[in-house]
C-alpha positions as CSV (number, residue, x, y, z in Angstrom):
1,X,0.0,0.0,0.0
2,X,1.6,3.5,-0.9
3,X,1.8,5.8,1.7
4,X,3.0,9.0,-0.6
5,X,2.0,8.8,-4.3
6,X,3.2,12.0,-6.4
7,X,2.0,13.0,-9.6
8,X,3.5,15.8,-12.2
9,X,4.7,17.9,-9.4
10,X,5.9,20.8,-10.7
11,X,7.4,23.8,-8.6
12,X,8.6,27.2,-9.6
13,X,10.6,30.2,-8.3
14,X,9.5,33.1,-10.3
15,X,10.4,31.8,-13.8
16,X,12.7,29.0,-13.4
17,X,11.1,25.2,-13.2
18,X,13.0,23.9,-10.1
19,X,11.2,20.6,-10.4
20,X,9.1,19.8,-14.3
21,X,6.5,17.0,-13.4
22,X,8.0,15.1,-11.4
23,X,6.1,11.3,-10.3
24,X,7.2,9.0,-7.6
25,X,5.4,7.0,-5.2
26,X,6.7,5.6,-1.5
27,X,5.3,2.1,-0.1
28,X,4.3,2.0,3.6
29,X,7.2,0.6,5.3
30,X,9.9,1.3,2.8
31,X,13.1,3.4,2.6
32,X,13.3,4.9,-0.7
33,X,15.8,7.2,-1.5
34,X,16.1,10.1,-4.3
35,X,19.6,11.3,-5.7
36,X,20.9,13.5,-8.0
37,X,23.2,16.2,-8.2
38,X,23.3,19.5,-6.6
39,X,20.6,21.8,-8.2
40,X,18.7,18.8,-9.8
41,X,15.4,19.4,-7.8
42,X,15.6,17.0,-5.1
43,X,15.5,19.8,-2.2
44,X,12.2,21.6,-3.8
45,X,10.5,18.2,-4.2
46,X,10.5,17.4,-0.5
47,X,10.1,21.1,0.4
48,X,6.7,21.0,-1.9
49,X,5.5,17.7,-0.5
50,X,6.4,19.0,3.1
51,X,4.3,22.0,2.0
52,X,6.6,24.2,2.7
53,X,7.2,25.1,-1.3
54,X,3.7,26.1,-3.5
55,X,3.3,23.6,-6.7
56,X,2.2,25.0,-9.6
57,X,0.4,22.0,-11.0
58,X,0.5,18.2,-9.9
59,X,-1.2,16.1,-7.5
60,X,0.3,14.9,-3.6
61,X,-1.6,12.0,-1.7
62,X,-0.7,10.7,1.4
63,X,-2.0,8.0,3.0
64,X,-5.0,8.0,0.0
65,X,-5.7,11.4,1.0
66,X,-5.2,14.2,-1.6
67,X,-2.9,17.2,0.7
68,X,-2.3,19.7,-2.1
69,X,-4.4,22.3,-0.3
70,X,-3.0,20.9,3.0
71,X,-0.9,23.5,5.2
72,X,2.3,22.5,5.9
73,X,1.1,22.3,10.0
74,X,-1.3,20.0,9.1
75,X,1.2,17.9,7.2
76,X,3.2,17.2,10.1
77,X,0.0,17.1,12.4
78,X,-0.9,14.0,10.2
79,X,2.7,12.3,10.5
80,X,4.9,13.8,7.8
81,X,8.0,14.7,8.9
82,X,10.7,16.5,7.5
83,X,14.4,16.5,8.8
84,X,15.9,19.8,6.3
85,X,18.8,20.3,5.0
86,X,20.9,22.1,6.9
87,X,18.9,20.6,10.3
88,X,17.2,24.3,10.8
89,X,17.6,23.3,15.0
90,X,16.2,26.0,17.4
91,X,19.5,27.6,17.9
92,X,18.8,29.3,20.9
93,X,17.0,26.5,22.4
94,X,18.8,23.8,24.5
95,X,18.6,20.5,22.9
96,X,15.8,19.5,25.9
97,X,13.9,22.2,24.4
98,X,14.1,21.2,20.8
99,X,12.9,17.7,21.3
100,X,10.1,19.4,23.2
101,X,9.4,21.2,20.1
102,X,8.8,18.2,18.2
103,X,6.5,17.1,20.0
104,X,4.7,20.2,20.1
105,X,1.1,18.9,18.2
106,X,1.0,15.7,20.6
107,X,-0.9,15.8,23.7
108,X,0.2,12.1,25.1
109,X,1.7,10.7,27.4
110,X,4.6,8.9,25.7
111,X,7.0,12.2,25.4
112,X,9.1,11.3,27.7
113,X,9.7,7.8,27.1
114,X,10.3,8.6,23.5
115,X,12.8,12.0,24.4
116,X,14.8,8.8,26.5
117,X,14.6,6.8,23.3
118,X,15.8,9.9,21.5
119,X,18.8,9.9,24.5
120,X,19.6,5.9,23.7
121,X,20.3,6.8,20.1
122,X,22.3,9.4,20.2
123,X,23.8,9.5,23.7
124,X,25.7,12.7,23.2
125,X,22.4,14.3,23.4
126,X,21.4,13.5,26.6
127,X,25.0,14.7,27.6
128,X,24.4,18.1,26.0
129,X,20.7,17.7,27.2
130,X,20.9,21.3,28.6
131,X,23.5,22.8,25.9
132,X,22.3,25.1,23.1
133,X,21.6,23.8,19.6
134,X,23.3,26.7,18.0
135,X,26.0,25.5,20.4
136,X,26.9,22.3,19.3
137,X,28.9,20.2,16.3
138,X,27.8,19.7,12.7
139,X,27.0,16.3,13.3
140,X,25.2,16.2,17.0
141,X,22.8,19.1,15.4
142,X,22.3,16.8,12.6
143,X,21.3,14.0,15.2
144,X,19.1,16.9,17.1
145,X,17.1,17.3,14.0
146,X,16.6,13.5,13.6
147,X,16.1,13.0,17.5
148,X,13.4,16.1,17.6
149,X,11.2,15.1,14.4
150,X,10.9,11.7,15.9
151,X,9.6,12.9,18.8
152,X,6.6,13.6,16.5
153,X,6.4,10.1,16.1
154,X,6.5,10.0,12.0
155,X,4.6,7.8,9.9
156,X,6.6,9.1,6.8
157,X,10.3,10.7,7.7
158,X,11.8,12.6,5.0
159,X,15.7,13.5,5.2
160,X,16.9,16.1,3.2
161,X,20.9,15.7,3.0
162,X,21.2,14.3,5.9
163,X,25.2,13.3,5.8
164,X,26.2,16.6,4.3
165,X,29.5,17.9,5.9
166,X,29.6,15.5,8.3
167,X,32.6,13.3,9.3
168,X,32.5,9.9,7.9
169,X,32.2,8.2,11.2
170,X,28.9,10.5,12.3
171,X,27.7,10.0,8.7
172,X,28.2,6.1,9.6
173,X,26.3,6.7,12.4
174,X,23.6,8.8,10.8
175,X,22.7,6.2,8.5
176,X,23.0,3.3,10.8
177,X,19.9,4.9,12.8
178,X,18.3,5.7,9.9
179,X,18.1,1.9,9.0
180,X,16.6,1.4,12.3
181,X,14.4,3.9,11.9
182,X,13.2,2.2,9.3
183,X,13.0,-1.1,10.6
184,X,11.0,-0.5,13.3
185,X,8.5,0.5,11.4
186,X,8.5,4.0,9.9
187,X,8.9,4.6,6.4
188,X,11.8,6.7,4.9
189,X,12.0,9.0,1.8
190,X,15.8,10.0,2.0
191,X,17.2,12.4,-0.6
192,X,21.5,12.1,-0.4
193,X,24.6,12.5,-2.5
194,X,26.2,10.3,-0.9
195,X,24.4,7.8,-3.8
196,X,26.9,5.5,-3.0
197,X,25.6,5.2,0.9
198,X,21.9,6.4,-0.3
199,X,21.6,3.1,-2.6
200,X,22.7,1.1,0.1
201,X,20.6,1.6,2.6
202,X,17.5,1.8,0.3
203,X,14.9,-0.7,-1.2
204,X,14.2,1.6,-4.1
205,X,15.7,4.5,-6.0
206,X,14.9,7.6,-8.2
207,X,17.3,9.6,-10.0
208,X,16.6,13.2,-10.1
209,X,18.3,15.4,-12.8
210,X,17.5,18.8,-13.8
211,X,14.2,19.0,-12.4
212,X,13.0,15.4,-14.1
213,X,13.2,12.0,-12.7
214,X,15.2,10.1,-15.1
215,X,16.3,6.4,-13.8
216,X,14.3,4.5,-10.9
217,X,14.3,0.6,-9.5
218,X,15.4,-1.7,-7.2
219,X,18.5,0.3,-5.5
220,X,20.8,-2.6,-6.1
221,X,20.0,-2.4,-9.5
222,X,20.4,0.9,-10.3
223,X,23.8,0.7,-8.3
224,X,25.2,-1.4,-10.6
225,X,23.8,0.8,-13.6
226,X,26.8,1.9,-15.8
227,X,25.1,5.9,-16.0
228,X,24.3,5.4,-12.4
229,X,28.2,4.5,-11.5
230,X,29.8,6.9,-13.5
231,X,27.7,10.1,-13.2
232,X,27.2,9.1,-9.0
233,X,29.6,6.4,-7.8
234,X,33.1,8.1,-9.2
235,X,33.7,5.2,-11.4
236,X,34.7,5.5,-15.0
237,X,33.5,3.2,-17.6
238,X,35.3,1.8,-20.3
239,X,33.6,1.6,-23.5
């Protein structure tokens, strides 16, 4: 059962077509992840179906439910997440506070048990627990960001860029929860240039370039994709 199903998304800034009908669908329980180089679209497309960028034409459902008029609170109210790039933490908040703020539309009981879940996956949190965001490393914002929107307890959890500028150990790291993540339940739509690390970890794959989808299939497939290896994975292809 698909849990996201786009169709001919198209989003502009002024007079430049950032993303030209794009169509991709996400199956409850997957990881699916979306590369392409910088500038090919991948950033507006998540920003669009977070609401959070107005499509010109094209049609989002989520969970069989069509959300193009949907505010981008509502979105999130109804389980879609999105970790940005850049992480975008509360910088003047401490990192107690910013988990807090993801949970900000629930009115359970269960914060607290999941903030300590938050804790057992990235321990360095709990250590900074009173600490700033603005404050602290590359990488433990980018586990901040991940930590706070799963406080909102996702049903569909989209990274944007997740491993960017981060060390390769953290990145490790990053994408090791992220696998857990999706194991235990919630579905992933992860958008990466690391492709190499991005096919990986996924189930299925699109290729974005230049505002168009152009490749998509099994992951392992498309790794081993001559265009795929040279124009993502570094490798050069002999004729």
């Amino acid at each position: 059962m698909s849990i996201l199903e786009v169709q001919d998304l198209e989003v502009r800034y002024g007079g430049i077509r950032a993303v030209k009908g794009v169509s991709l669908r996400v199956e409850e329980g997957e990881l699916v992840c979306l590369i392409g180089a910088n500038g090919a679209g991948k950033s507006s497309t998540l920003r669009a179906l977070s609401g959070l960028a107005e499509t010109t034409t094209g049609r989002v459902s989520y969970q069989g439910r069509d959300i193009n008029a949907l505010p981008a609170f509502e979105r999130a109210r109804s389980g879609l997440a999105l970790v940005p790039e850049g992480r975008g933490v509360f910088a003047q908040l401490s990192v107690d506070e910013n988990l807090r703020m993801g949970a900000y539309t629930r009115q359970d009981d269960g914060i607290d048990a999941d903030r300590e879940e938050v804790f057992k996956l990235f321990p360095k949190l709990k250590e900074r627990r009173g600490q700033s965001g603005g404050t602290l490393s590359g990488g433990e914002q980018q586990m901040l960001a991940l930590g706070r929107a799963l406080m909102s307890r996702p049903k569909l959890l989209m990274l944007d860029e997740p491993s960017m500028g981060l060390a390769p150990l953290v990145v490790r790291r990053i994408f090791e929860v992220i696998r857990d993540i999706n194991a235990k339940g919630v579905t992933v739509l992860l958008v990466e240039q690391n492709a190499k690390a991005a096919l990986e970890l996924a189930k299925r794959a699109y290729v974005m370039e230049s505002g168009l989808i152009t490749l998509e299939g099994d992951a392992r497939a498309l790794m081993n994709d001559p265009k795929v290896r040279e124009a993502y994975l570094g490798e050069t292809i002999s004729p």
